[in-house]
Biopython code that builds the backbone (N, CA, C, O; Angstrom):
import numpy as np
from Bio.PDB.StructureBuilder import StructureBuilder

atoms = [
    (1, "UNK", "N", (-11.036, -9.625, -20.703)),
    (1, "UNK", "CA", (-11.097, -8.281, -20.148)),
    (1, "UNK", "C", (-10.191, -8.168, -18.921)),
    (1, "UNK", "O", (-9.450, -7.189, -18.829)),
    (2, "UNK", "N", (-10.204, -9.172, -17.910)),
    (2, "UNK", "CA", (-9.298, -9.295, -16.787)),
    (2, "UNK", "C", (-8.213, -9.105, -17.087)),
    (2, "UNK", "O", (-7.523, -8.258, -16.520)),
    (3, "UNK", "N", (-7.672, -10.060, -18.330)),
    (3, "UNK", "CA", (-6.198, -10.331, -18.306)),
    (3, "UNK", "C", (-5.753, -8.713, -19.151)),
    (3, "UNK", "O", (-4.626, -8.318, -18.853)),
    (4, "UNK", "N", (-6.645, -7.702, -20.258)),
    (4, "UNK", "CA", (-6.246, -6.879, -20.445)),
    (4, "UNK", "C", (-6.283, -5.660, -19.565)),
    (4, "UNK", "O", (-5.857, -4.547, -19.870)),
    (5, "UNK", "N", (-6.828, -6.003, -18.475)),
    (5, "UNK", "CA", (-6.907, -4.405, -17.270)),
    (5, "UNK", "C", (-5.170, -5.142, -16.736)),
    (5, "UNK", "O", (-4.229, -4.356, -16.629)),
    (6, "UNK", "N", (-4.993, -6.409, -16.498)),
    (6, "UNK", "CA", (-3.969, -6.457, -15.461)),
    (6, "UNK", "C", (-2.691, -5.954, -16.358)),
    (6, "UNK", "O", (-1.783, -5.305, -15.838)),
    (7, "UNK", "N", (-2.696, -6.283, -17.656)),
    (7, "UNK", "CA", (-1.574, -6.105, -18.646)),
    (7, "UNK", "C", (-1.284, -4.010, -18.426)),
    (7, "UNK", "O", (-0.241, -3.399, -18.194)),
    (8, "UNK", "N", (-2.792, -3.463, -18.647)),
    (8, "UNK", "CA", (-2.235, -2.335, -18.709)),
    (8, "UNK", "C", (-1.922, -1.510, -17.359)),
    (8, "UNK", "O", (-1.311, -0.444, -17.287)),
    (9, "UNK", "N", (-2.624, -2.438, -16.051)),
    (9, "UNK", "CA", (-1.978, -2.101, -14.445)),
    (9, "UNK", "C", (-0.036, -2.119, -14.659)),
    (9, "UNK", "O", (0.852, -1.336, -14.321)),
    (10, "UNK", "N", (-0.055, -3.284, -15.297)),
    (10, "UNK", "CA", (1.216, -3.703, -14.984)),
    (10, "UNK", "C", (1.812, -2.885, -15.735)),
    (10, "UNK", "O", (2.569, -2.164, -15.085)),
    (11, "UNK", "N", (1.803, -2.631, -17.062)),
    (11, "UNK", "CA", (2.790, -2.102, -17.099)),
    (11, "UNK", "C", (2.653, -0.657, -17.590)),
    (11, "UNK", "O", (3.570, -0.175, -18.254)),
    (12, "UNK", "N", (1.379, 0.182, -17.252)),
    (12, "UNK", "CA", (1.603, 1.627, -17.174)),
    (12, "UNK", "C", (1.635, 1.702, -15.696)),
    (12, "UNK", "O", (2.594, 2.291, -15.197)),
    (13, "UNK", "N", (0.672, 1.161, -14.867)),
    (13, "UNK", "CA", (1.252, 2.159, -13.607)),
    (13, "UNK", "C", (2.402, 1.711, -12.905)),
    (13, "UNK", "O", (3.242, 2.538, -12.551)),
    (14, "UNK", "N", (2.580, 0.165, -12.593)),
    (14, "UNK", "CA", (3.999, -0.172, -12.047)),
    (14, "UNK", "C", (5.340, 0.295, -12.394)),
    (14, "UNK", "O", (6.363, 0.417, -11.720)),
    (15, "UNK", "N", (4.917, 0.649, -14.296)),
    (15, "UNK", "CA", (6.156, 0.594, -14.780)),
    (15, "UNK", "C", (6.715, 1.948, -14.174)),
    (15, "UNK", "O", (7.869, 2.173, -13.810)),
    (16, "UNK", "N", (5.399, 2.965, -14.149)),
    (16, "UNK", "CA", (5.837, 4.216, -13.407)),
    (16, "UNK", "C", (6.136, 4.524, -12.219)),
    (16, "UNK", "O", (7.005, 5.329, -11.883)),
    (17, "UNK", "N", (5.456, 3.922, -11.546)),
    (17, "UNK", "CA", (5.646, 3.707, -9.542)),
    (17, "UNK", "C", (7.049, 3.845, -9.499)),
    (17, "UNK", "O", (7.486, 4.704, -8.734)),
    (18, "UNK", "N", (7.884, 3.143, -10.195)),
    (18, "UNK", "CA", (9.594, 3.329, -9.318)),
    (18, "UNK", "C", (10.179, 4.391, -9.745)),
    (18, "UNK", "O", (11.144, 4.734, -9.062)),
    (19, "UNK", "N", (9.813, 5.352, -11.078)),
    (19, "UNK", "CA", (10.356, 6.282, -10.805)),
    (19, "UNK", "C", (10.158, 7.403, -10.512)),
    (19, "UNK", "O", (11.090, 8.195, -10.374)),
    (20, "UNK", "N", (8.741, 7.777, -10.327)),
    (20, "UNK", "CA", (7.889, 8.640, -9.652)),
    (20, "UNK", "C", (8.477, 8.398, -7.847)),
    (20, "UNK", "O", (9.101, 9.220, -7.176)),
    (21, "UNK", "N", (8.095, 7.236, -7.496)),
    (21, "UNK", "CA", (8.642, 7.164, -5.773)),
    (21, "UNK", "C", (10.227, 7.408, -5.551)),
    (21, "UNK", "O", (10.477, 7.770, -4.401)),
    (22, "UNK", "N", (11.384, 7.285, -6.426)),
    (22, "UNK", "CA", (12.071, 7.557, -6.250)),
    (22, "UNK", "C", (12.813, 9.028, -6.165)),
    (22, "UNK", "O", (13.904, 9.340, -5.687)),
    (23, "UNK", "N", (11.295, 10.182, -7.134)),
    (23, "UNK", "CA", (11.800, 11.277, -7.106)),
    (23, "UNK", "C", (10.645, 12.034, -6.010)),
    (23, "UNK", "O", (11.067, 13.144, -5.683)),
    (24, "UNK", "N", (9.613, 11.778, -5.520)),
    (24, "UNK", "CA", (8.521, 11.824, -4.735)),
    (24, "UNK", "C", (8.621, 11.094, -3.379)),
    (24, "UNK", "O", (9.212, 11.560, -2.405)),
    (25, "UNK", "N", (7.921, 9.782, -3.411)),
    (25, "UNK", "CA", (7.563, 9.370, -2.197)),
    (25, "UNK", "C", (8.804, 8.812, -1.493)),
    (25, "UNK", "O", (8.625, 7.994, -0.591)),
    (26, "UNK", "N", (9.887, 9.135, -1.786)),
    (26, "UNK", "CA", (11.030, 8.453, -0.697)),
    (26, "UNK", "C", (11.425, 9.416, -0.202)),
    (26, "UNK", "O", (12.567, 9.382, 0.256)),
    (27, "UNK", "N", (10.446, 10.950, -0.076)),
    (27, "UNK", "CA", (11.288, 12.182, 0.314)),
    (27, "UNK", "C", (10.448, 11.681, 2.233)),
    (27, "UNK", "O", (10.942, 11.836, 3.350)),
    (28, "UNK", "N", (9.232, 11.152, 1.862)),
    (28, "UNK", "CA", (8.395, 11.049, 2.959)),
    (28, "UNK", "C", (8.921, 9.268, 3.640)),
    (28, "UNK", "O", (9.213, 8.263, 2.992)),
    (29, "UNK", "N", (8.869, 9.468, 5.097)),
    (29, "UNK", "CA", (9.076, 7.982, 5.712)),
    (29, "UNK", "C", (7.548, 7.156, 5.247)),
    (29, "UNK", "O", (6.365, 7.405, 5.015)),
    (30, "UNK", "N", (8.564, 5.968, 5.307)),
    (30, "UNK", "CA", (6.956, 5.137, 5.488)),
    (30, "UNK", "C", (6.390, 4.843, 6.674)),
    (30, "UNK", "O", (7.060, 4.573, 7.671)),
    (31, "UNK", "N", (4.872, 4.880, 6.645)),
    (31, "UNK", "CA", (4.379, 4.998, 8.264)),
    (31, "UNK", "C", (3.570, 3.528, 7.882)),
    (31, "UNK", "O", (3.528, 2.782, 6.904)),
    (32, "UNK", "N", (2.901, 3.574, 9.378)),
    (32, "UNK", "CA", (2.330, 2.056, 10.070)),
    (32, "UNK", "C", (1.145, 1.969, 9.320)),
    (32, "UNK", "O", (0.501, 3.013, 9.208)),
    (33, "UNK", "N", (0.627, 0.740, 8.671)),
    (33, "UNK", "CA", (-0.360, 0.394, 8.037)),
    (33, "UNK", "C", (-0.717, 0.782, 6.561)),
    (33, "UNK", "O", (-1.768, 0.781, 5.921)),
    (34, "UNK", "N", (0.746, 1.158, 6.242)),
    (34, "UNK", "CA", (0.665, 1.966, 4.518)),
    (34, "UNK", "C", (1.196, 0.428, 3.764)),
    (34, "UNK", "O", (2.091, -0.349, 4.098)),
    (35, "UNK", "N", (0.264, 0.396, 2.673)),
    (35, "UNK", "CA", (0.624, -0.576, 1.893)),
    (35, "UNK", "C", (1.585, -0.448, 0.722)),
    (35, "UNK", "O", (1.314, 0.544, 0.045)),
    (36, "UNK", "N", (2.735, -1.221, 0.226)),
    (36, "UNK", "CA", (3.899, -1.065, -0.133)),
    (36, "UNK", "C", (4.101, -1.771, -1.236)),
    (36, "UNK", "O", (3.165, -2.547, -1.045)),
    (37, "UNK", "N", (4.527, -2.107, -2.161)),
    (37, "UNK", "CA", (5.013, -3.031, -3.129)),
    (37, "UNK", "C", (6.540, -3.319, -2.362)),
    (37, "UNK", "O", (7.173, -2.452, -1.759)),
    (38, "UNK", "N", (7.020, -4.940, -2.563)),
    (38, "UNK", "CA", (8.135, -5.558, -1.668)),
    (38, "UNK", "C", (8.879, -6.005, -3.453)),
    (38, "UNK", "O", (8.553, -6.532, -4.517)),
    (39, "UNK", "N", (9.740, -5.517, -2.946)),
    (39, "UNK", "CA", (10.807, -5.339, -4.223)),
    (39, "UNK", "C", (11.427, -7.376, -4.423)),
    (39, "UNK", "O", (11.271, -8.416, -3.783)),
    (40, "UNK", "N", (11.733, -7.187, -4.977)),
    (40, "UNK", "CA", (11.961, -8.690, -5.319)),
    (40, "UNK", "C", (12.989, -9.104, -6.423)),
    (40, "UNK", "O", (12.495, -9.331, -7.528)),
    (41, "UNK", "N", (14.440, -9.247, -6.284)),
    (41, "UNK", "CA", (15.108, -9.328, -7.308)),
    (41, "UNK", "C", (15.060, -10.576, -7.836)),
    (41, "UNK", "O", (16.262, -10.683, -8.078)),
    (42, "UNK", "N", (14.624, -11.526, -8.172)),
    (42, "UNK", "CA", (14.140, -12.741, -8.699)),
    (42, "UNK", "C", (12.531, -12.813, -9.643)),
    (42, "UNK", "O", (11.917, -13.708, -10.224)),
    (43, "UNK", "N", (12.346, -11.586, -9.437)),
    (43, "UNK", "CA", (10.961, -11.037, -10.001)),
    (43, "UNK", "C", (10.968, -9.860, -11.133)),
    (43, "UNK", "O", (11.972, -9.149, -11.187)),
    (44, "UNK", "N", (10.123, -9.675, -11.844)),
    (44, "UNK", "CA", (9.949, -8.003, -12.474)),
    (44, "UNK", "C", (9.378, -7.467, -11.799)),
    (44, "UNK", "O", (8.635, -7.952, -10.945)),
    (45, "UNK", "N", (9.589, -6.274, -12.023)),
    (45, "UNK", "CA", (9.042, -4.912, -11.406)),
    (45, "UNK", "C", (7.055, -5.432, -10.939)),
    (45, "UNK", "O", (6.466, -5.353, -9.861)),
    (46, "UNK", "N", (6.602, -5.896, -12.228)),
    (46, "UNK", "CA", (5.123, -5.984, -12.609)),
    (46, "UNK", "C", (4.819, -7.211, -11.743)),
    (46, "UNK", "O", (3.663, -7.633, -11.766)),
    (47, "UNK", "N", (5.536, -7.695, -11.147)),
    (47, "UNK", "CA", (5.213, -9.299, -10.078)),
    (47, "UNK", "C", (5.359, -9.204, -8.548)),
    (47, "UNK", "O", (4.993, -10.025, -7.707)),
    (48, "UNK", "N", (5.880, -8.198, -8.401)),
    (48, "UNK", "CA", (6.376, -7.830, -7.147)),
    (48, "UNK", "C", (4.689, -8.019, -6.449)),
    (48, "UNK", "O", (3.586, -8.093, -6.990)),
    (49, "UNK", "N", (5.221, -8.055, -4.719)),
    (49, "UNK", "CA", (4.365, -8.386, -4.425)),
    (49, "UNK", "C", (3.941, -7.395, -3.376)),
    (49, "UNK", "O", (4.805, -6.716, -2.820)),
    (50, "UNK", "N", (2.526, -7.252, -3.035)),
    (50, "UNK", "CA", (1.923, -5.887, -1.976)),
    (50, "UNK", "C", (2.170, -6.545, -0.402)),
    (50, "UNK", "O", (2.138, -7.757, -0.188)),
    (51, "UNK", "N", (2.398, -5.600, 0.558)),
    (51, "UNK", "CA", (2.762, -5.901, 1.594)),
    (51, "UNK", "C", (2.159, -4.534, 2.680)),
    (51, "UNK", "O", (2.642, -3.404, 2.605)),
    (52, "UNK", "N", (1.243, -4.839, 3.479)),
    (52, "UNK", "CA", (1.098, -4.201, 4.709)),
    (52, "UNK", "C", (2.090, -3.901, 5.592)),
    (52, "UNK", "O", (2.395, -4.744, 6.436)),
    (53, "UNK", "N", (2.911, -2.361, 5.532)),
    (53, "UNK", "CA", (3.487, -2.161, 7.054)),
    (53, "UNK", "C", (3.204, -2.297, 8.291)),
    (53, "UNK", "O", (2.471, -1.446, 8.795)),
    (54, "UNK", "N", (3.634, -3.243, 8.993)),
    (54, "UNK", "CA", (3.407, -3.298, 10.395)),
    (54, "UNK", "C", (3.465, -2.687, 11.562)),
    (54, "UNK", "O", (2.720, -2.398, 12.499)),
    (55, "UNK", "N", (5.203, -2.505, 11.046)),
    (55, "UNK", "CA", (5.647, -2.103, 12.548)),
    (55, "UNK", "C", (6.681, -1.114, 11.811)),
    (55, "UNK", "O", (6.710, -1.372, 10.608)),
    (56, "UNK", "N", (7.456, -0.160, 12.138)),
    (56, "UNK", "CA", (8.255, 0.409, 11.673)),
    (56, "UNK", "C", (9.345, 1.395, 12.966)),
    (56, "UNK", "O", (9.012, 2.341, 13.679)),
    (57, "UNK", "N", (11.164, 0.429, 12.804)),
    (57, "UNK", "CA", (12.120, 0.448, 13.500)),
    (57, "UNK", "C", (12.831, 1.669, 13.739)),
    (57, "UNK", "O", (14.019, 1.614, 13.421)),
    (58, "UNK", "N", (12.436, 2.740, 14.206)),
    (58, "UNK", "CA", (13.501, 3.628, 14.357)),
    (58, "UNK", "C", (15.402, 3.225, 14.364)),
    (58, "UNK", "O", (15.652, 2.052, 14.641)),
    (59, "UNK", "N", (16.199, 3.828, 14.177)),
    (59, "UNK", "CA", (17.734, 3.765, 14.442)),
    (59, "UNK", "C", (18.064, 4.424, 15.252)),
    (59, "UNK", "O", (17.348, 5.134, 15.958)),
    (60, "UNK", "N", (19.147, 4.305, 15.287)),
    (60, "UNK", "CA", (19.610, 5.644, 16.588)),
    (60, "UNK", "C", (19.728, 6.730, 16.606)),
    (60, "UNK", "O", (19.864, 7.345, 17.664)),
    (61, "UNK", "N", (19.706, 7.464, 15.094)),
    (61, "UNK", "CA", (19.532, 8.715, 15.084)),
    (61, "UNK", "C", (18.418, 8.784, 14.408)),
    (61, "UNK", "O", (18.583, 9.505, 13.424)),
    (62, "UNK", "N", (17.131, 8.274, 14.500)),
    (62, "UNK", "CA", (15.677, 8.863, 14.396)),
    (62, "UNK", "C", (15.231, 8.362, 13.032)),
    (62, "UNK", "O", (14.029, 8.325, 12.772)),
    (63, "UNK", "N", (16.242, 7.933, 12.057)),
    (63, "UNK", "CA", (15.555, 7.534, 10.688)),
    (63, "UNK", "C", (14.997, 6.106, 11.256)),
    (63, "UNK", "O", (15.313, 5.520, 12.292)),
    (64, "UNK", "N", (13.893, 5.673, 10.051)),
    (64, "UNK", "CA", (13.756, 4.686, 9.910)),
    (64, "UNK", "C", (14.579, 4.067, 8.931)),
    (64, "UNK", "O", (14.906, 4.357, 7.780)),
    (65, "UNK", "N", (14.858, 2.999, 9.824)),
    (65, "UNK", "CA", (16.079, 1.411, 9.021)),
    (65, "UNK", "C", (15.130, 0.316, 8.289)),
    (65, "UNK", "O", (14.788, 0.446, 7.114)),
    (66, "UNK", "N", (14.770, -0.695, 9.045)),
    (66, "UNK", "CA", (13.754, -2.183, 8.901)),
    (66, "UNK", "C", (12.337, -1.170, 8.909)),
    (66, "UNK", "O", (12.147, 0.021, 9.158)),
    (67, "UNK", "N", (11.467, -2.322, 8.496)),
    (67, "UNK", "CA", (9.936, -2.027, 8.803)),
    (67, "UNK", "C", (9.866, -3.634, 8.850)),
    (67, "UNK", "O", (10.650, -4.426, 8.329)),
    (68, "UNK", "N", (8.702, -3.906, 9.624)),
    (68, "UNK", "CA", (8.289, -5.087, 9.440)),
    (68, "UNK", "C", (6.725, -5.197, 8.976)),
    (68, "UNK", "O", (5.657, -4.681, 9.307)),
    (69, "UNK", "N", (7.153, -6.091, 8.088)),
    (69, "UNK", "CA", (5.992, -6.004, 6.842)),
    (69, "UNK", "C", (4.562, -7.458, 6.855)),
    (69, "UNK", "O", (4.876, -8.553, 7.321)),
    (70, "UNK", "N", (3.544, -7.297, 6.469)),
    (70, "UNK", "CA", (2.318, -8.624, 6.199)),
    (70, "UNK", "C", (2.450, -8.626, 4.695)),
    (70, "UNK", "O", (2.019, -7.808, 3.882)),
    (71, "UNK", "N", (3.271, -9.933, 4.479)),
    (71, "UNK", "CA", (2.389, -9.574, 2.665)),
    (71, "UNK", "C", (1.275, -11.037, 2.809)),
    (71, "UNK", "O", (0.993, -11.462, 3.930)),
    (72, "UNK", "N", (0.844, -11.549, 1.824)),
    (72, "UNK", "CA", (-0.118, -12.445, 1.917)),
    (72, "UNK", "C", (-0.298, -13.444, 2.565)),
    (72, "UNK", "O", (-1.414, -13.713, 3.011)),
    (73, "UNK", "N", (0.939, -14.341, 2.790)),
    (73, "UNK", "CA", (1.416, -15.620, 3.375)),
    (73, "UNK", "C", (2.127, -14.962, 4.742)),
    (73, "UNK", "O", (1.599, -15.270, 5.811)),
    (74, "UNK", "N", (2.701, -14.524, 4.759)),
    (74, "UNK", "CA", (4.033, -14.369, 6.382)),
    (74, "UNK", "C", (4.177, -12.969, 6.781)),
    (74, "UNK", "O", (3.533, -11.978, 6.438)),
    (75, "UNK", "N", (5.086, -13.098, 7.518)),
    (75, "UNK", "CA", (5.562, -11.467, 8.057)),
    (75, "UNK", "C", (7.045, -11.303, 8.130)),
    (75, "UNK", "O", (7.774, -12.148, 8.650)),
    (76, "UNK", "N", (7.479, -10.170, 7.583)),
    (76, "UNK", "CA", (8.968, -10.228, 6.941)),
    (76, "UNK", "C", (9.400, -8.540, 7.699)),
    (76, "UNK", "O", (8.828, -7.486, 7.975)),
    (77, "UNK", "N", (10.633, -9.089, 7.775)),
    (77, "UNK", "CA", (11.374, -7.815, 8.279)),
    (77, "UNK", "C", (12.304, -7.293, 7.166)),
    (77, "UNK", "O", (13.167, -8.080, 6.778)),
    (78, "UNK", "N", (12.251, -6.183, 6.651)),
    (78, "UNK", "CA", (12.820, -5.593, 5.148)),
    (78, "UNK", "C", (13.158, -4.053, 5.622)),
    (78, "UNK", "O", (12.427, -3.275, 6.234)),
    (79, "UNK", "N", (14.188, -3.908, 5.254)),
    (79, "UNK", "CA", (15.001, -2.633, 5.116)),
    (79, "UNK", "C", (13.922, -1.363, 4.116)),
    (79, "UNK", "O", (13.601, -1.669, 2.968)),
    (80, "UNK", "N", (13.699, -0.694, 4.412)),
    (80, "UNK", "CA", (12.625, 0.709, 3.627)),
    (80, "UNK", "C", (13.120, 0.708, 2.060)),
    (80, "UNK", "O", (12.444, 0.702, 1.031)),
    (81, "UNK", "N", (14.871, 0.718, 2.295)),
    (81, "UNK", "CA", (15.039, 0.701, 0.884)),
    (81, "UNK", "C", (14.291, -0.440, -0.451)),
    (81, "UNK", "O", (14.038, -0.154, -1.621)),
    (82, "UNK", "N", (14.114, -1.603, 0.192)),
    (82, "UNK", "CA", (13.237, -2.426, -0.671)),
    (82, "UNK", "C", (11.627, -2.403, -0.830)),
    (82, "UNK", "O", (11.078, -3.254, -1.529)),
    (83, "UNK", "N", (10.893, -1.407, -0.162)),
    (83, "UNK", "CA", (9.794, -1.070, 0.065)),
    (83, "UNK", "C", (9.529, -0.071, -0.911)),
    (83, "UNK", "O", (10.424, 0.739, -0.669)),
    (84, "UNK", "N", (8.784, 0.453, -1.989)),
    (84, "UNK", "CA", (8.152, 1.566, -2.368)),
    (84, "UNK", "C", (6.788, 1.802, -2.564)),
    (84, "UNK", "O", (5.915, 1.150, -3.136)),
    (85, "UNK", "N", (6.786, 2.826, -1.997)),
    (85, "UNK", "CA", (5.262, 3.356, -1.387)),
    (85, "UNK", "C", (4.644, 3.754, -2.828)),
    (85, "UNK", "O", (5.206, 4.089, -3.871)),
    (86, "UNK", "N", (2.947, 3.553, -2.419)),
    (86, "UNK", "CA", (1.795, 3.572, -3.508)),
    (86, "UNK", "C", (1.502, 4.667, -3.832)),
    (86, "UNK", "O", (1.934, 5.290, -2.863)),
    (87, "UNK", "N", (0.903, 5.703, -4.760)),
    (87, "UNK", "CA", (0.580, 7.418, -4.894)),
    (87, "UNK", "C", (-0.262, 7.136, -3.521)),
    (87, "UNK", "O", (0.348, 7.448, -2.498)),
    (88, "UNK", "N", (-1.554, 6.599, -3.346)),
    (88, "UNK", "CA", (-2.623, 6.953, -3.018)),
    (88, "UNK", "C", (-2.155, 6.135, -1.085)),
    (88, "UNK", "O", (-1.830, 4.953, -0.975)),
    (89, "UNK", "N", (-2.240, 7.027, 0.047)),
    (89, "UNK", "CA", (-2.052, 6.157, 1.064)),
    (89, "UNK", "C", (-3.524, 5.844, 1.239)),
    (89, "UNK", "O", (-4.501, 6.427, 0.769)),
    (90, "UNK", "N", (-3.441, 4.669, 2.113)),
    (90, "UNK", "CA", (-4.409, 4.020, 2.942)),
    (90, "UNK", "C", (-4.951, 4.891, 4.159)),
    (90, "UNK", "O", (-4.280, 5.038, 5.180)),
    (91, "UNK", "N", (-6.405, 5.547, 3.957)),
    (91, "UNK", "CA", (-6.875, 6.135, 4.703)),
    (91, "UNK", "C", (-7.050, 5.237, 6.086)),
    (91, "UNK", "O", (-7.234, 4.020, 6.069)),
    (92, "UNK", "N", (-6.951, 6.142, 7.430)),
    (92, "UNK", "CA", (-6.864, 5.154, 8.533)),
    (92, "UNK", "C", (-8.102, 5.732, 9.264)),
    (92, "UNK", "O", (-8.376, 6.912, 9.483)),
    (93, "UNK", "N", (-8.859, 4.476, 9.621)),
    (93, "UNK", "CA", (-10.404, 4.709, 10.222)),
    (93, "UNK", "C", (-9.624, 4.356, 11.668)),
    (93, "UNK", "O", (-8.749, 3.536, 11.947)),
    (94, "UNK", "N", (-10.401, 5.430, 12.513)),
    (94, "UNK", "CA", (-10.688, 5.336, 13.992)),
    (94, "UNK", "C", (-11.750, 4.776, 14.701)),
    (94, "UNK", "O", (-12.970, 4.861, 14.560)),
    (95, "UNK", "N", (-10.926, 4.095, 15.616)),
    (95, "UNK", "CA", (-12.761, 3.130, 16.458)),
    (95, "UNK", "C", (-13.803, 4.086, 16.777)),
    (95, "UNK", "O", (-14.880, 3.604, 17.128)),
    (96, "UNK", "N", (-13.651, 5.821, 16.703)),
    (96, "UNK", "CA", (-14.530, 6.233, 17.292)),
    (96, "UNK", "C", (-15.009, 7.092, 16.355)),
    (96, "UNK", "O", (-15.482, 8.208, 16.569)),
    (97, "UNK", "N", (-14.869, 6.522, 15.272)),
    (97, "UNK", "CA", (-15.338, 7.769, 13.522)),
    (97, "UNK", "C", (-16.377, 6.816, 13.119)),
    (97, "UNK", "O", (-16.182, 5.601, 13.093)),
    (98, "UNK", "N", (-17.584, 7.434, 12.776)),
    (98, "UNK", "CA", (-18.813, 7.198, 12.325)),
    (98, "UNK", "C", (-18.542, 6.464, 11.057)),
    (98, "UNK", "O", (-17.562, 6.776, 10.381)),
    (99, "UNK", "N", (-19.197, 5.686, 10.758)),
    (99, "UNK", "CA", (-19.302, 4.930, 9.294)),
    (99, "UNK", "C", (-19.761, 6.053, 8.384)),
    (99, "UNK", "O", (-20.606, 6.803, 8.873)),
    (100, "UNK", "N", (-19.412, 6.267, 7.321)),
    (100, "UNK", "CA", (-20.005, 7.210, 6.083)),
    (100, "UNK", "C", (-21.171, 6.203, 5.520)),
    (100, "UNK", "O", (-20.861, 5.042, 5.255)),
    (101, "UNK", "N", (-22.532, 6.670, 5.341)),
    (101, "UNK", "CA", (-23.458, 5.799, 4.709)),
    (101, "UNK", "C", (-23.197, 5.560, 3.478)),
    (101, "UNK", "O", (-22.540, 6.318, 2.765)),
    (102, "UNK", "N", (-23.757, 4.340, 3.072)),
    (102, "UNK", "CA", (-23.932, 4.080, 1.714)),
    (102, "UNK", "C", (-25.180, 4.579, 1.137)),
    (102, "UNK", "O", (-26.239, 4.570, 1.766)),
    (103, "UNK", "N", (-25.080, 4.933, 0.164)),
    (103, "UNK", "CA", (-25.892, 5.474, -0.636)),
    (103, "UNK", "C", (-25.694, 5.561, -2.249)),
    (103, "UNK", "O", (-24.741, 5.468, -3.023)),
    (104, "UNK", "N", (-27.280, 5.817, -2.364)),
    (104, "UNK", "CA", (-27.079, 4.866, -4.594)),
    (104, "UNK", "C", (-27.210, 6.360, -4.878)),
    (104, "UNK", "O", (-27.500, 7.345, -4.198)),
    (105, "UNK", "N", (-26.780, 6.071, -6.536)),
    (105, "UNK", "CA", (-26.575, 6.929, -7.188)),
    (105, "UNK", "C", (-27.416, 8.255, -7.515)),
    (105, "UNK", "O", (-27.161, 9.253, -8.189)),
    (106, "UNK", "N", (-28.777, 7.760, -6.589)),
    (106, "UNK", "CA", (-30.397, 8.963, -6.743)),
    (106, "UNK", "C", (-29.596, 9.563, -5.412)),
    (106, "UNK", "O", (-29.982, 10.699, -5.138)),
    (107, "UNK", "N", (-28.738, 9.134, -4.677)),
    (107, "UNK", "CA", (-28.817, 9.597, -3.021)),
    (107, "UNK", "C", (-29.755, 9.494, -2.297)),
    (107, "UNK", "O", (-30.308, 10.473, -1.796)),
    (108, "UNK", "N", (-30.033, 8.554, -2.145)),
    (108, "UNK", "CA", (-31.090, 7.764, -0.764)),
    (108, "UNK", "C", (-29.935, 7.044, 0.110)),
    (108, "UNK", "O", (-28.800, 7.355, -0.251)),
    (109, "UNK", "N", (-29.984, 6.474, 0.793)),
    (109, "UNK", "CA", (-29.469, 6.322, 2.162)),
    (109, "UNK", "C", (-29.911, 4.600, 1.997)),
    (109, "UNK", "O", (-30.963, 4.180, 2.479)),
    (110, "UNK", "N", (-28.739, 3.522, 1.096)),
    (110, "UNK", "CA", (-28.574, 2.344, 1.728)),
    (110, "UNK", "C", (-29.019, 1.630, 3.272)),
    (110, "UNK", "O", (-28.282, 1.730, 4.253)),
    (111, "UNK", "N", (-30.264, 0.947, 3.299)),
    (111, "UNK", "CA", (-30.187, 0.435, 4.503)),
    (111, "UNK", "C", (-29.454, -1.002, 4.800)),
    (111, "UNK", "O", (-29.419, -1.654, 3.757)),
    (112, "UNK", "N", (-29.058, -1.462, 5.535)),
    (112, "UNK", "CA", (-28.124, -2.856, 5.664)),
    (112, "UNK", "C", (-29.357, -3.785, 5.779)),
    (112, "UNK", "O", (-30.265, -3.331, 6.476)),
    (113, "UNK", "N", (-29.552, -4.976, 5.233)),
    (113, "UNK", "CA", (-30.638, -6.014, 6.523)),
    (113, "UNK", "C", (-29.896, -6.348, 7.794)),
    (113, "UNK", "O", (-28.670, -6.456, 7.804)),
    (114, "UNK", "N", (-30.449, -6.468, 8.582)),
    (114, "UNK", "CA", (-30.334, -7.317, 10.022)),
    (114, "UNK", "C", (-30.239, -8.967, 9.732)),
    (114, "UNK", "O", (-31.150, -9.702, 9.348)),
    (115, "UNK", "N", (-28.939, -9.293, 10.017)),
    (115, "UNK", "CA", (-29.037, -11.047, 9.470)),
    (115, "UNK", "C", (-29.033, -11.486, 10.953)),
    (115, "UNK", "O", (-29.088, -12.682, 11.242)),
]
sb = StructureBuilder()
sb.init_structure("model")
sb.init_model(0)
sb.init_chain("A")
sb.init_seg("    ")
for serial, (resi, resn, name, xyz) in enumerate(atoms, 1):
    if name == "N":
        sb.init_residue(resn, " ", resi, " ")
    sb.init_atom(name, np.array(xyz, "f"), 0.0, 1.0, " ", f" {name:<3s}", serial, name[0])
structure = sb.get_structure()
């Protein structure tokens, strides 16, 4: 079952990601903490690997050039052009935004234990 969800990840939605972002999400910059697929010419499209934006380099006239990226192992400095962004961004929680409760499917209100 694993190996057939990853077969049809790979190659319906990846296969679509590059050309959907190329007519879509490269109209928008990439911002700080958006997670990315890191292009890889020694790789297929379907192997490439996910990478956390870090930091992201302005130029001198205001575009972004480099971003510097987390993928699993290290931290890499990569040009945007080898970066393409995911449909769905990474919602960003604030230290001062309430947790949303958990709650089951009747809607009762998950309590945590105290460990």
């Amino acid at each position: 079952l694993l190996q057939t969800l990853r077969s049809q990840f790979r190659s319906q939605y990846l296969g679509q990601l590059r050309q959907q972002s190329s007519k879509i999400y490269n109209t928008q910059p990439i911002k700080f903490d958006e997670i990315v697929l890191l292009e890889d010419n020694n790789k297929r499209r379907s192997y490439w690997n996910l990478a956390r934006v870090l930091k992201v380099i302005p130029g001198p006239e205001g575009q972004i050039r480099p971003a510097l990226i987390k993928t699993e192992n290290s931290e890499l400095l990569r040009p945007v052009q080898r970066l393409y962004r995911q449909e769905l961004e990474t919602p960003v929680v604030k230290p001062g935004d309430e947790p949303i409760p958990l709650t089951t499917s009747s809607g009762r209100v998950v309590k945590t234990p105290a460990k």
